[in-house]
N, C-alpha and C positions, 0 to 999 in steps of 0.2 A: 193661588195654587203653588208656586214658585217657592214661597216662603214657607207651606209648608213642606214640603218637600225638602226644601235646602234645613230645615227645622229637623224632620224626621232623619237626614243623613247624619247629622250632627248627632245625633243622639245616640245613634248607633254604632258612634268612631269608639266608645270605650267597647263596646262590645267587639271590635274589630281587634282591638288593640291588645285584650285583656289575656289570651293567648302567650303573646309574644313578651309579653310584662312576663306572662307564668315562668316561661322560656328565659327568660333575663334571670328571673329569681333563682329559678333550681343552674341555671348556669354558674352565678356569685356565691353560693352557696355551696356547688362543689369546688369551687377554686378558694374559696376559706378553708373545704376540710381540707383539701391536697395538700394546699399549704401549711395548714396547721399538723398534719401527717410531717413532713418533709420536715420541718421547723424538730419535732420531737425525732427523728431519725439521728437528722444532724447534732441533739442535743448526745445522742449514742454511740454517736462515728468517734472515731480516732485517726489522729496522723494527716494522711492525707487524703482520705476518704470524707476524715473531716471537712476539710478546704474546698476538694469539691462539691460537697454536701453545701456548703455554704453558698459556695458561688453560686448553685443552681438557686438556693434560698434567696438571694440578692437578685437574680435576675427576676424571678417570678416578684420580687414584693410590688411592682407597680401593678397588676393584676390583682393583686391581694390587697391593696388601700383601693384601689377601683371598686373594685366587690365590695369591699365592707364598706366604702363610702354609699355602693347603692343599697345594701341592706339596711342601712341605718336612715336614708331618706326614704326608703317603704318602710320603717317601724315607725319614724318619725309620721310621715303622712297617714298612717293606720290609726297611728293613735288620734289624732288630729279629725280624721270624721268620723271617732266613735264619741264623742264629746256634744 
């Protein structure tokens, strides 16, 4: 009885989890558009609007290789159990 049980919770952690994965995606997903917004802004800026424009572009990029790192290990892993 133990084993199934501990069998049956087990099975149920993707369902638990599957939520919060959604939650992760549409999270890295909009911090690639912002960035990619922001990236084309500062492509438009001048002077010193530029500079700023940039600096904010340099602080966010570690947010922005985080994201598309997770995007790219959910299209990687998608692809991987449709095969």
């Amino acid at each position: 009885m133990k084993h199934l049980l501990l069998l049956l919770s087990l099975l149920c952690l993707p369902c638990l989890a599957a939520p919060k994965a959604d939650s992760n995606l549409a999270s890295a997903q909009n911090t690639v558009k912002t960035y990619q917004q922001l990236r084309d802004s500062c492509a438009k800026a001048q002077g010193q609007a530029r500079q700023d424009c940039l600096s904010r572009l340099a602080s966010s990029s570690d947010d922005y290789r985080a994201a598309t790192a997770l995007l790219a290990s959910t299209a990687s892993l998608n692809r991987t159990r449709r095969r």
